[in-house]
C-alpha positions as CSV (number, residue, x, y, z in Angstrom):
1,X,145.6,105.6,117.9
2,X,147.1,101.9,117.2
3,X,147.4,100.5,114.2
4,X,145.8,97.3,114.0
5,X,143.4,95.7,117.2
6,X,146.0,92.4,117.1
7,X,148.5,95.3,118.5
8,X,145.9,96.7,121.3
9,X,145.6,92.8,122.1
10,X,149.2,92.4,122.5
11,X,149.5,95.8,124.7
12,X,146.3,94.4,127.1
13,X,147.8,91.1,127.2
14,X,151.1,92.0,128.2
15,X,149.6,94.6,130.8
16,X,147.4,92.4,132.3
17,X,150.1,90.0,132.5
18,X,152.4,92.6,134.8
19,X,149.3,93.0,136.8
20,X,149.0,89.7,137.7
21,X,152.4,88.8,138.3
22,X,152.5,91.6,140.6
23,X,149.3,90.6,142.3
24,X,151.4,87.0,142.7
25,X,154.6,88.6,144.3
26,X,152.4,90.6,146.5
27,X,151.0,87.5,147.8
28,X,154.2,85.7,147.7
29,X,155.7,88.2,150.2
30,X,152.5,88.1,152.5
31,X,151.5,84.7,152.6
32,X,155.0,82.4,151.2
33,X,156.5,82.4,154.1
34,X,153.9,81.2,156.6
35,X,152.8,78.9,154.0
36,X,156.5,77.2,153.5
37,X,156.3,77.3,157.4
38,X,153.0,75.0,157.5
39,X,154.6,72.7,154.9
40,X,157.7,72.2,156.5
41,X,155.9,71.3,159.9
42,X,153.6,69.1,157.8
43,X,156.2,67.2,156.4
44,X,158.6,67.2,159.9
45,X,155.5,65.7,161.0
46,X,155.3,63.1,159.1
């Protein structure tokens, strides 16, 4: 069992963090590269 709940807190926080970020690379690698593709042609465009 942990010690204190400000230690739990820390442990959830910093799990949930490496979740997320994850999630975000994820996306990054499905979605970055089309979506650097539209700006580009947005901004060529104009």
């Amino acid at each position: 069992m942990l010690t204190s709940p400000k230690e739990y807190v820390q442990k959830w926080i910093r799990s949930s963090n490496y979740a997320f970020s994850n999630i975000c690379i994820r996306w990054i690698k499905l979605y970055g590269f089309t979506f650097i593709k539209i700006v580009i042609g947005r901004f060529h465009l104009v």
